[in-house]
C-alpha positions in Angstrom: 8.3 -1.7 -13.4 8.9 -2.5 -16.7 5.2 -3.0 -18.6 4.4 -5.7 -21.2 1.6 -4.1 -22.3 -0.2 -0.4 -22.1 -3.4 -0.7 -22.2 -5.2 2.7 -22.2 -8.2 5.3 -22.5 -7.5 7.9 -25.1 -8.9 10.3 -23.0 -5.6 9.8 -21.0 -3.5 11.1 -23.5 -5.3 14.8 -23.1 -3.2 15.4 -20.0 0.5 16.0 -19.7 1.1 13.3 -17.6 -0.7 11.0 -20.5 1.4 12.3 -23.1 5.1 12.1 -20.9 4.1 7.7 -20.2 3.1 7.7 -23.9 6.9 9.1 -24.8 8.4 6.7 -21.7 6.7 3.7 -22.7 7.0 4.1 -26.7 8.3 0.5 -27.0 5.9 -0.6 -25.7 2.5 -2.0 -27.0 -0.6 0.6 -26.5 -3.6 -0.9 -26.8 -6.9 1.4 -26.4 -9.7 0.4 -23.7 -12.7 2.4 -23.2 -13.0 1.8 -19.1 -10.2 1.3 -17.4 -12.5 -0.8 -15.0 -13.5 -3.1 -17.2 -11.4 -4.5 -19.8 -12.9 -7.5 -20.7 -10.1 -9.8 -22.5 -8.0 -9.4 -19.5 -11.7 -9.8 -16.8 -11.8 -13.4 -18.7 -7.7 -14.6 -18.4 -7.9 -18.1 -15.9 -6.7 -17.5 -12.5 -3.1 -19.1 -13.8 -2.5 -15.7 -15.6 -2.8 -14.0 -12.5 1.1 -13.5 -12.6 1.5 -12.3 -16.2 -1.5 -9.5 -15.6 0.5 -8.0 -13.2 3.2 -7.1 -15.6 0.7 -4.9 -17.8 0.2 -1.3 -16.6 -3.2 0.3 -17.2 -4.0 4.0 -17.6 -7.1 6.0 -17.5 -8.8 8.9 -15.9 -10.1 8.8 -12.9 -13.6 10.0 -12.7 -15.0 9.6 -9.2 -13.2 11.8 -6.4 -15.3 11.1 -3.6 -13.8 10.8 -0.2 -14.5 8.6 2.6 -14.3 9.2 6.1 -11.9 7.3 8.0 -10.9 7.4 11.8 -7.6 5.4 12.2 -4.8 7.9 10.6 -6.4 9.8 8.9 -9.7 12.2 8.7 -10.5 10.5 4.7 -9.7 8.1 2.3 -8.6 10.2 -1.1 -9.1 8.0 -4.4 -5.4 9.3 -6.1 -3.5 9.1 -8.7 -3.4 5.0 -9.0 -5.1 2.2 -7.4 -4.1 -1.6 -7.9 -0.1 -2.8 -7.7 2.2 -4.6 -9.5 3.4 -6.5 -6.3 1.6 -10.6 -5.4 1.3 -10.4 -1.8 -0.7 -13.7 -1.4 -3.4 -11.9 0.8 -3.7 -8.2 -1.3 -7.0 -6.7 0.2 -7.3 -5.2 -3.6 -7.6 -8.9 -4.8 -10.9 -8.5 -3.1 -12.3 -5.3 -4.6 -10.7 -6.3 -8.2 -10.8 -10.2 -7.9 -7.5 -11.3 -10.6 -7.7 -7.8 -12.0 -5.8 -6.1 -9.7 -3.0 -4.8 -11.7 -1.4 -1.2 -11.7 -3.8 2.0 -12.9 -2.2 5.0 -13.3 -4.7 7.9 -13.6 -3.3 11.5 -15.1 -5.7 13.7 -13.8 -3.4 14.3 -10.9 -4.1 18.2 -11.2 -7.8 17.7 -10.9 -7.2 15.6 -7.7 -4.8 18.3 -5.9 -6.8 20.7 -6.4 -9.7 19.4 -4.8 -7.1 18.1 -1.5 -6.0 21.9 -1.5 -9.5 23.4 -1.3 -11.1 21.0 1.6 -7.4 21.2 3.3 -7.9 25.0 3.5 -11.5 25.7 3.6 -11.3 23.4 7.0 -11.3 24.8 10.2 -8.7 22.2 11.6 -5.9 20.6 10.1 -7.3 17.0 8.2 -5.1 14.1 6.9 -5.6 12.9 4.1 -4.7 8.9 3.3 -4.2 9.2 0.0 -2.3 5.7 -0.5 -5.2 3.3 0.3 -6.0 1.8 -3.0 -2.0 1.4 -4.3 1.8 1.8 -3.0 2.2 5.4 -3.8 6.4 4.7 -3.6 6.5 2.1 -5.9 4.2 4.0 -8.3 6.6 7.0 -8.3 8.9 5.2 -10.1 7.2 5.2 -12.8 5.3 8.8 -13.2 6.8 10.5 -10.4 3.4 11.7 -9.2 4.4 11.2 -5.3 7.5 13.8 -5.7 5.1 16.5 -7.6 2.4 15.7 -4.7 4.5 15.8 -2.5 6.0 20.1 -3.7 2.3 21.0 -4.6 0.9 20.2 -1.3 3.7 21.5 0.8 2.4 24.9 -0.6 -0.7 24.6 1.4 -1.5 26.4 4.6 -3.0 23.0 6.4 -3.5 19.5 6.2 -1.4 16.2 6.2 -1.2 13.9 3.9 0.2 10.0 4.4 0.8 6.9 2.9 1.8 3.4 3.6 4.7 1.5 1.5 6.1 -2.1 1.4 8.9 -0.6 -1.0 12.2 1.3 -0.3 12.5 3.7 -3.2 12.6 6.9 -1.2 15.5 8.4 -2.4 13.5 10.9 -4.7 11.6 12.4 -1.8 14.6 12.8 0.9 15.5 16.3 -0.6 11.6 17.6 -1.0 10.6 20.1 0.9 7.6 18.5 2.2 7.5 21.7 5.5 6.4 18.1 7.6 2.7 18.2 5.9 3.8 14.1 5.2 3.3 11.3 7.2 5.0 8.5 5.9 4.2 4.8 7.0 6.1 1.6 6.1 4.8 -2.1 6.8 6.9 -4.5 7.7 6.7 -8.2 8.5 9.0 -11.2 9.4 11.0 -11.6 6.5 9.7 -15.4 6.2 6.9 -14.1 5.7 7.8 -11.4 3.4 10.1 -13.2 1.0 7.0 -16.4 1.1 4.4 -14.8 0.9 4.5 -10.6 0.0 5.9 -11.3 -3.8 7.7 -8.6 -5.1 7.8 -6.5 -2.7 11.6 -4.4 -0.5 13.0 -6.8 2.3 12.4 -5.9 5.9 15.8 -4.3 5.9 15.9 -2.4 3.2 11.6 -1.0 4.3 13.9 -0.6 8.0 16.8 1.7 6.2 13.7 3.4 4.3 11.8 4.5 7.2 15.0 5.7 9.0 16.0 7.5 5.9 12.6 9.6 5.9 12.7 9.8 9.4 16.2 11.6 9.1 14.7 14.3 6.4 12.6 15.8 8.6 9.3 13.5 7.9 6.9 12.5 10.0 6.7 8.7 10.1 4.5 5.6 11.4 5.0 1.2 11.3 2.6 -1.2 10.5 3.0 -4.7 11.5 0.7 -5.4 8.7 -0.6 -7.7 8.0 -0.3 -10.3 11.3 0.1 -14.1 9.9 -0.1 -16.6 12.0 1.3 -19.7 10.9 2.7 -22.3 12.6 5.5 -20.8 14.3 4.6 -17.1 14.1 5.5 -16.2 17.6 9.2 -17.0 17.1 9.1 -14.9 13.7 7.3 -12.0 15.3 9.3 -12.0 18.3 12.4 -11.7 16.0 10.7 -8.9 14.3 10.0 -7.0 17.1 14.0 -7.6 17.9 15.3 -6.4 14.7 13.2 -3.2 14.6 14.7 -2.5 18.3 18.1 -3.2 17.1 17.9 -0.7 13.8 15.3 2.0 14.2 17.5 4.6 14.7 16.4 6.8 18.1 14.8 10.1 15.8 12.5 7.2 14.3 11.5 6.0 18.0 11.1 9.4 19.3 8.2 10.5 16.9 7.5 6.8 15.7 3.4 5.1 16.1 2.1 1.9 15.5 -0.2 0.4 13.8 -1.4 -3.3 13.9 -3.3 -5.1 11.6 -4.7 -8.8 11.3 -5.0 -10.9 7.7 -7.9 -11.3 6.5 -8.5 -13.8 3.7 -11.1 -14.6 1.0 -12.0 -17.4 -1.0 -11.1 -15.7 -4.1 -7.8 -15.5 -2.6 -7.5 -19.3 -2.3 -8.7 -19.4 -5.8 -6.4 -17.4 -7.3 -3.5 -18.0 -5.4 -4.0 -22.0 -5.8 -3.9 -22.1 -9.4 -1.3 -19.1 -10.4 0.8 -20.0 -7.1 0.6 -23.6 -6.8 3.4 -24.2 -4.6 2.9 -21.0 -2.4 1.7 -21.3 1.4 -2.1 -21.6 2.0 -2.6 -19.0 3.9 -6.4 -20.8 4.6 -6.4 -22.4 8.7 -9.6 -24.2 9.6 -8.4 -24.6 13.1 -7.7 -20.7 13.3 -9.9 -18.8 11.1 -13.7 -18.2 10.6 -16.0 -16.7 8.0 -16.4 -12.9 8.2 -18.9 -11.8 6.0 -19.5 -13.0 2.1 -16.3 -15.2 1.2 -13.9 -13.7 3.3 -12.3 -15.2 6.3 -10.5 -13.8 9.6 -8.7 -15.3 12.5 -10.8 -16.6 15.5 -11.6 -14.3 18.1 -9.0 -16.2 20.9 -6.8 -16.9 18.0 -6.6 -13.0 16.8 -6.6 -12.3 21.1 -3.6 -14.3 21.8 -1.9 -12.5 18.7 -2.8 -9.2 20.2 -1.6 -9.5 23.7 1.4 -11.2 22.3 2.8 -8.6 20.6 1.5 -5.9 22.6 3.8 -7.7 25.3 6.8 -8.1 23.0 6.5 -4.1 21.8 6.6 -2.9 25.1 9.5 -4.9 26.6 11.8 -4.1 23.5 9.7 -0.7 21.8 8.8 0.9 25.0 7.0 4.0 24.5 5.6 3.7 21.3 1.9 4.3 20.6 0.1 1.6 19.3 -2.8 4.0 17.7 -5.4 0.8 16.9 -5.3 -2.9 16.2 -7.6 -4.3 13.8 
């Protein structure tokens, strides 16, 4: 990512990692903020400039570390070092939480943050995993401060714990030679690449996310899949099946041996369709009447028969082509 714009809290510039993007990004324009949470000129842009925000990079401090508990992969949910992503994917649950402001923030009080996933790591009396990629793609935002390289050496050095992530992106090379001492579970998403190249802007193409996960795989790191998220357009049972193909073709047999799935359903939202209609106008609407219903305050999900048939179809598919690997939860 190349930034347009910085736009910053001084505070940031206190912390080492403030000071190195200061000296990266010196071209740049910095312009100072005093909440990286709400900056109001941007808060006010029309929908249309939905495209251009994303090309501005934001950094702050984070100030709340509290973790949530979560039973899927992981025993919590860590806030980390950035939240938000540079990336369009048509559906972006963080459209949701942020609405058009969902752009990349990098926070720099990454030693603050370790320190507290050391201490509950070891003061536990079983080994926890920590998500700490929830709110952001921790790969793509190590190319720009390298944070997921240094998280990666400094919590190797602990006596327990896991940590994982999910990624659309292929920029792994940095972390192949780590020593990581398999305390990192690392989890791509892939989809059809139809679906991918229409509607996941920006983002790696299934074979290069494929290559990827092999690549970690090979170096010694634990890794999962996500077919995430399901989208079921018109003919999404040929696109899927072909999927489901590919990734039997090209995982390469260490991935399938230590490999788990995970499956999850789009959800939508209105602000979705009101974004997406006026800074994507000639994108898919990824809206169906006939296949989706309301699900809560402005947000929409598929049918309950519709979302069914999905499940039992690709639970049929993965076992004829993936057999043996977990599926660990559909959503």
């Amino acid at each position: 990512m190349k930034p347009d714009k910085v736009f910053y809290e001084p505070a940031a510039l206190n912390y080492e990692l403030g000071k190195q993007l200061k000296e990266k990004f010196k071209n740049v324009d910095w312009l100072p903020i005093e909440n990286h949470n709400n900056i109001e000129q941007l808060r006010k842009n029309p929908n249309k400039e939905f495209p251009s925000m994303k090309r501005h990079l934001i950094i702050g401090v984070r100030k709340s570390l509290k973790y949530v508990p979560n039973h899927k992969v992981s025993d919590f949910l860590v806030p980390y070092t950035s939240s938000g992503c540079s990336a369009m994917c048509l559906y972006c649950f963080l459209v949701c939480n942020y609405n058009k402001c969902s752009y990349l923030r990098l926070f720099v009080n990454r030693e603050q943050m370790m320190e507290k996933l050391l201490k509950t790591a070891n003061n536990s009396s079983k080994d926890l995993t920590f998500e700490i990629g929830s709110n952001s793609d921790l790969v793509l935002e190590n190319t720009i401060t390298g944070n997921l390289e240094w998280t990666i050496e400094n919590f190797s050095k602990s006596k327990k714990g896991f940590l994982t992530f999910p990624t659309k992106f292929h920029m792994i090379k940095p972390l192949l030679c780590l020593n990581h001492r398999g305390k990192i579970i690392a989890r791509i998403s892939v989809n059809p690449e139809e679906i991918i190249r229409k509607v996941e802007f920006g983002t790696s193409p299934l074979k290069a996310r494929v290559r990827a996960l092999n690549q970690m795989s090979e170096a010694g790191y634990k890794v999962g899949m996500l077919i995430a998220p399901v989208v079921l357009l018109g003919n999404w049972q040929k696109l899927y099946s072909e999927l489901i193909e590919y990734l039997a073709d090209e995982l390469s047999p260490r991935t399938k041996e230590q490999l788990f799935i995970e499956i999850i359903f789009m959800t939508y939202s209105f602000v979705h369709r009101a974004i997406n209609q006026e800074a994507f106008p000639q994108a898919l609407d990824l809206y169906d009447q006939t296949l989706m219903t309301g699900r809560g305050r402005g947000k929409y999900c598929y049918k309950t028969e519709a979302r069914a048939a999905g499940e039992h179809f690709l639970r049929e598919e993965l076992a004829r082509k993936l057999k043996g690997i977990p599926i660990i939860y559909v959503v």
